[in-house]
N, C-alpha and C positions, 0 to 999 in steps of 0.2 A: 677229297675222299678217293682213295683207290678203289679201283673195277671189284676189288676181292673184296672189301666189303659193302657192297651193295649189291642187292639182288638184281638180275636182267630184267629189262625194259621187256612187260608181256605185249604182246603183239596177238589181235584179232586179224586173221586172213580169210581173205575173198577171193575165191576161185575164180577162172576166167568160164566160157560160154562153153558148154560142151563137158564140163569138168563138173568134178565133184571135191568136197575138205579132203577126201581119202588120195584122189589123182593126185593134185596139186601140192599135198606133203610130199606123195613121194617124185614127183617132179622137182620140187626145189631142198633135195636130199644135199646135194653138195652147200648149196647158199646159205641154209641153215646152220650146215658144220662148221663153215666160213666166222658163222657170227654166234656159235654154241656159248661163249662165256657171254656173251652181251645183250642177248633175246630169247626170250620164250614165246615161240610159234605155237598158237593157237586156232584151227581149222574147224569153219564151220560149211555145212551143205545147203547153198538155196532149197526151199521147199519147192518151188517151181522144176521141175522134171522137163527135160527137152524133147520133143516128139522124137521115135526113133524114124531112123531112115533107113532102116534093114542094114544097112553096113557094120552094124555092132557100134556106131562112134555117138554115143549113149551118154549123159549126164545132165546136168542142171545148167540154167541160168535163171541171170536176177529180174529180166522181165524182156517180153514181146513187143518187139516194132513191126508186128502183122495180128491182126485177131486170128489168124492161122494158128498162133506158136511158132512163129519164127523169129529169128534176130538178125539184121544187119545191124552193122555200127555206122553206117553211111545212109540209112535211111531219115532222113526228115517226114517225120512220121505223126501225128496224132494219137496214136496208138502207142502206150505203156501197159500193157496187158500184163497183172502177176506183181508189178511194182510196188503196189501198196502191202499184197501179202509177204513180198519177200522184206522189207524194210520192216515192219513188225515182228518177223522171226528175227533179224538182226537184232533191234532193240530187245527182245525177250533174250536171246542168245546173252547178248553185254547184260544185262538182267542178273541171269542164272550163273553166266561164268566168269564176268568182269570182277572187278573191274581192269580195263583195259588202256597201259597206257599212251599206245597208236594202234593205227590198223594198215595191213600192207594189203594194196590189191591186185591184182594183174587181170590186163586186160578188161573185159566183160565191168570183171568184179573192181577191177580199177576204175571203171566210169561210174559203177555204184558207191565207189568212195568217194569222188568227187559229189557227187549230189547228199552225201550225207555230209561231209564238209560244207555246205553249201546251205543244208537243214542247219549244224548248230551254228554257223556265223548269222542265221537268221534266229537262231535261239528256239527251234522248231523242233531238237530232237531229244530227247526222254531222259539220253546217257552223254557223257562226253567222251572225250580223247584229248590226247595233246598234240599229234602230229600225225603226220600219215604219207605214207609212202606206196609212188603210185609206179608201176610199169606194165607197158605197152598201152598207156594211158590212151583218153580221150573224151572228146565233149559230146554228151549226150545230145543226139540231133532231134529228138522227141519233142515236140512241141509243150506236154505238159512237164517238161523238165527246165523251159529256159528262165521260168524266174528264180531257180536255185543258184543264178549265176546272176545275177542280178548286183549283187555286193561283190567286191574284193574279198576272195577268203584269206585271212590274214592267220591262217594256223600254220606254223611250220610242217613244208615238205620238202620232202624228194622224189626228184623224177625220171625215173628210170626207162629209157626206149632207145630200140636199133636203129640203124643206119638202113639194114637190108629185109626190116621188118616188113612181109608182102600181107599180112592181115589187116596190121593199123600201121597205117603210112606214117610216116616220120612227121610229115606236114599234120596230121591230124595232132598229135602229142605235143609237135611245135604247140598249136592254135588252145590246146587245151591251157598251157604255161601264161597264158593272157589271164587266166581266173583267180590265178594267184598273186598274193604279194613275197617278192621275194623270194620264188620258188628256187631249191637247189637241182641242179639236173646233174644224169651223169650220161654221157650217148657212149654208146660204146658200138662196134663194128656188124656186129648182129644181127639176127634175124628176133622170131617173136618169142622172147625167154627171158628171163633173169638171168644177166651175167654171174658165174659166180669164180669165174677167173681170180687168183689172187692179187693179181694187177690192181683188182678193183674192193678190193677188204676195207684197205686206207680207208678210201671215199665214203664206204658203209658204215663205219666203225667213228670215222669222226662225227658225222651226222647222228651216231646212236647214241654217242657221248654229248654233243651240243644237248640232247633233248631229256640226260639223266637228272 
């Protein structure tokens, strides 16, 4: 079947930590244009609100590794604060605007993919997908997250992260590629972004086509 007649692959997105659906559309402005004929990008906002720090740098994330309201991705923490309510605005979200046939996450929002991949390989979660595509990925160090990793997730992905990423180290994104079966990566020279260099459409565009 040719790309013209079938519709694109819709795609739920998850913003990263600090961000909001509104940021992070217009953040991956060019990535999207990259892959206009082949996905429809769908942006949604944690209901969790990030404390401000007077600096203006304002947005959401998908839950707290301090009962403060704060997030590291390097904290091994007991503390998931916000996790349960953000995870039922996702599921109502795939509810009301799904159905969805992968979700892309970055970042933050890509550690929250991994744990919902991680819910329906345990058969845990409301809605499905078929694949999902993670960058500046990583493994939630949360204490009440580690039995989400407990199975092999065996759902097709991709995994997108930098070389010169200084927020989520390469080694973290390495170690997270352990939870999968058969994960696709693609590393590219970077810091923490979605490459959307032409260089790299192939690599996008084959894996969007494997999953049509």
């Amino acid at each position: 079947m040719s790309q013209g007649s079938r519709p694109p692959l819709r795609l739920l997105c998850l913003h990263g930590y600090r961000q909001t659906g509104i940021s992070f559309r217009e953040k991956t402005g060019a990535f999207r244009k990259l892959l206009k004929k082949h996905a429809e990008f769908v942006f949604m906002t944690s209901p969790l609100l990030v404390p401000s720090e007077g600096n203006g740098d304002e947005g959401a994330g998908w839950w707290f590794s301090e009962p403060s309201g704060h997030f590291r991705a390097q904290d091994e923490s007991p503390c998931v604060k916000g996790y349960q309510e953000s995870l039922r605005a996702i599921e109502e979200f795939a509810k009301e605007s799904g159905p969805f046939d992968g979700i892309l996450g970055f970042s933050q929002g890509a550690a929250m993919l991994g744990l919902l991949c991680g819910l329906q390989q345990q058969g845990k979660l409301s809605f499905s997908f078929r694949f999902a595509i993670f960058a500046s990925s990583f493994k939630s160090r949360s204490v009440p997250h580690q039995s989400l990793y407990s199975e092999v997730i065996t759902l097709p992905t991709l995994h997108i992260f930098g070389e010169q990423d200084q927020v989520i180290e390469k080694s973290m994104s390495e170690e997270f590629l352990q939870c999968f079966q058969d994960p696709h990566t693609l590393v590219h020279p970077g810091g923490h972004f979605i490459p959307a260099a032409v260089a790299y459409k192939s690599t996008y565009i084959k894996f969007l086509q494997q999953m049509c």
